[in-house]
C-alpha positions in Angstrom: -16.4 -58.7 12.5 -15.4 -56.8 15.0 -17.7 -54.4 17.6 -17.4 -50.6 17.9 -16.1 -51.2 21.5 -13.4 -53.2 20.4 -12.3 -50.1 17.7 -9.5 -47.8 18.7 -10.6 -44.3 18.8 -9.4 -41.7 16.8 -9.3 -37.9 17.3 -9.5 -35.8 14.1 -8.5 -32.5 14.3 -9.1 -30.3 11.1 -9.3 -27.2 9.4 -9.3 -25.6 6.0 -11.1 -22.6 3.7 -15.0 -23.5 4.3 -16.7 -24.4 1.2 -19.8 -26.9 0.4 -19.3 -30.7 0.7 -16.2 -31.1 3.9 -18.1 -32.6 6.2 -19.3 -34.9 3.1 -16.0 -35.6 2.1 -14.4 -36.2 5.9 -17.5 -38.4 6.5 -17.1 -40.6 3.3 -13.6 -41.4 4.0 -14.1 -42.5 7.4 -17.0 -44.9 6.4 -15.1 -46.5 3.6 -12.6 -47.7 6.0 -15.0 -49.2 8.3 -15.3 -45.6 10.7 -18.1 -44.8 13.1 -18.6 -41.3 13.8 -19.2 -41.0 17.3 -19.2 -37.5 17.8 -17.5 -33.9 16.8 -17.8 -30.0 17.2 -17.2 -28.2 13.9 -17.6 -24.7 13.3 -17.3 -22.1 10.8 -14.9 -19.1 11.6 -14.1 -16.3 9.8 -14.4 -18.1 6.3 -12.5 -20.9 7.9 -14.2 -24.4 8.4 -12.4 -25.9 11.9 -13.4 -28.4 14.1 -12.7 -32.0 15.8 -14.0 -35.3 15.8 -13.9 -38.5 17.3 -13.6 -41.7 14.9 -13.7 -45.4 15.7 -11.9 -47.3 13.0 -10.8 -51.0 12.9 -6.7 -51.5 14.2 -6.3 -53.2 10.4 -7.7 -49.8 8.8 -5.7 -47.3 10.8 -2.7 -46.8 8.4 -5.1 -46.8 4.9 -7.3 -44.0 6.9 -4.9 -42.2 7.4 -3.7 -42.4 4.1 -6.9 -41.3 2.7 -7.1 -38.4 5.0 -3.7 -37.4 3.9 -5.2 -37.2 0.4 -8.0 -34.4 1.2 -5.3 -31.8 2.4 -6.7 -29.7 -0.9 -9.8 -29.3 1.2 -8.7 -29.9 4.7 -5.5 -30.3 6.8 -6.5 -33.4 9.1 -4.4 -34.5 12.0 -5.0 -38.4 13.7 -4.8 -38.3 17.2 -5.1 -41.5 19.4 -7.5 -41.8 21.7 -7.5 -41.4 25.5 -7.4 -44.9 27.4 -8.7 -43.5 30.4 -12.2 -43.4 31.1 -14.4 -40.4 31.2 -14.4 -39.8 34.6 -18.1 -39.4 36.6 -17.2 -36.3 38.6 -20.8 -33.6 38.2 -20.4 -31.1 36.0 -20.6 -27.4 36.3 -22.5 -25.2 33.8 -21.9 -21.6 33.6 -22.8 -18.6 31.6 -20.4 -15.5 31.1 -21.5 -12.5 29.5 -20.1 -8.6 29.5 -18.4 -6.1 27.3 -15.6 -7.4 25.6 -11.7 -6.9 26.7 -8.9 -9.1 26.5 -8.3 -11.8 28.7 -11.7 -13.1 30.2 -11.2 -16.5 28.9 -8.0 -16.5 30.3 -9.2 -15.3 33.7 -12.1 -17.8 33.7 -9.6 -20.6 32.7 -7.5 -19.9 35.5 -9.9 -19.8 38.1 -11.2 -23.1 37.1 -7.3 -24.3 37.0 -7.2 -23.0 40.8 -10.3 -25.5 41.8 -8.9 -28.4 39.9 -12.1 -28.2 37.6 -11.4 -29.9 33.7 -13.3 -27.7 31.1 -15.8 -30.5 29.1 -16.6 -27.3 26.7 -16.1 -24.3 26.2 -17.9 -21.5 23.3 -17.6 -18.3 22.9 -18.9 -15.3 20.6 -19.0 -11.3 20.8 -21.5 -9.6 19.4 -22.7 -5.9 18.8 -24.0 -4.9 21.7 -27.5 -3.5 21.8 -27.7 0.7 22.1 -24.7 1.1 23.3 -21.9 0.5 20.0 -19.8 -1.6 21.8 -19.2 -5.6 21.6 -20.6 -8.0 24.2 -18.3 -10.8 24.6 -20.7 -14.4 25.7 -19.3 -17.7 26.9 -20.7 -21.3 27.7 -18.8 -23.3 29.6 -19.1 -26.6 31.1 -16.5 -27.7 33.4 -15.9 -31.6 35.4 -15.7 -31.1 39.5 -13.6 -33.1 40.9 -15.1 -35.2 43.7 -13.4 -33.7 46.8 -14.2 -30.3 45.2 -15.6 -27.4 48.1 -18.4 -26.6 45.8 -18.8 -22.9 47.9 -15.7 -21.8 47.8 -15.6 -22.3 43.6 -18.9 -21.0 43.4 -17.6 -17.8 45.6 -14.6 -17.7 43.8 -16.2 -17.3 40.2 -18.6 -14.7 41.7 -15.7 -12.6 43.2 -13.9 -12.8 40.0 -17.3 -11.8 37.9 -17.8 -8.7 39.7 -13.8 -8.4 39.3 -13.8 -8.6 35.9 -17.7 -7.0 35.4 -19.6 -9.6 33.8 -22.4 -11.2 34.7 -22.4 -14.8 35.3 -24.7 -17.7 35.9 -24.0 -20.8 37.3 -25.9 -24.0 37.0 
C-alpha cells in the first residue's frame, strides 16, 4: 500500500444547484477510490453550490475517479486538475482587511497592486452587505497574499495605503 505522499494530487473544481447531500456525495466518491481529502473551500452562492478541493488518489485509480466523477454531473459539474509539482513556497504572508462602500472594481484595484509588488494571493473572500443607517452596501474583503523574499515590505505597505485612501476604504494590514 502505498503512502499519501506518494499519491498524485488532484484539484477538483465544482459547481452545481445547491441542495442537501453534495459534499456527501463528492466525498464518497473520492474515498471509494482510495481518496484523501486534504483540503477545499466550498461555498454557497446565490443558490449555487461552488467550490474547490484538493484530492490525493492512488496513480492506478486516477482514470476510474474520474469516471465516477463524470457520473455526478446531475448534481455537480466536476473538473480534475493535476496538481502543482512545485512546492509551496516559504515566503511570509500578508493579511489584510478591505472594507468600504461598494463600486466596481476594488478587487481589481487591490489585485493589481499586489500584481505591481510581485505578491501571490493565498486567499481571497469577499461579501457586501447592507450597510448600517445609511441604505447603501458595504463591500468587505479578506485577503492573504505570499511576499516574495526580496519584497521592500514599506513601499507595499505605502502603496496599499495610498491606494485605500484612493479608492476610500479602510484597510488593515497584518
Amino acid at each position: 500500500m502505498s503512502s499519501i505522499a506518494a499519491m498524485p494530487m488532484l484539484v477538483l473544481t465544482l459547481v452545481g444547484d445547491d441542495r442537501a447531500g453534495l459534499v456527501a456525495a463528492l466525498a464518497e466518491v473520492v474515498s471509494a477510490h482510495g481518496g484523501n481529502w486534504e483540503r477545499s473551500e466550498l461555498a454557497e452562492l446565490d443558490g449555487t453550490f461552488a467550490g474547490i478541493v484538493e484530492v490525493w488518489v492512488p496513480t492506478d485509480q486516477q482514470a476510474a475517479l474520474a469516471a465516477a466523477l463524470d457520473d455526478l454531473d446531475g448534481l455537480l459539474k466536476i473538473t480534475a486538475h493535476p496538481g502543482s509539482a512545485v512546492p509551496a513556497t516559504n515566503w511570509p504572508l500578508l493579511t489584510m482587511t478591505v472594507l468600504g462602500n461598494d463600486r466596481a472594481g476594488i478587487v481589481r484595484e487591490i489585485s493589481a497592486a499586489l500584481r505591481g509588488h510581485a505578491l501571490s494571493i493565498e486567499h481571497l473572500s469577499s461579501r457586501t452587505t447592507d450597510a448600517p443607517m445609511t441604505g447603501g452596501r458595504l463591500f468587505e474583503a479578506n485577503v492573504v497574499a505570499r511576499i516574495p523574499a526580496d519584497a521592500d515590505l514599506a513601499a507595499i505597505r505605502a502603496d496599499l495605503e495610498a491606494l485605500a485612501a484612493e479608492i476610500q476604504v479602510d484597510l488593515k494590514l497584518d
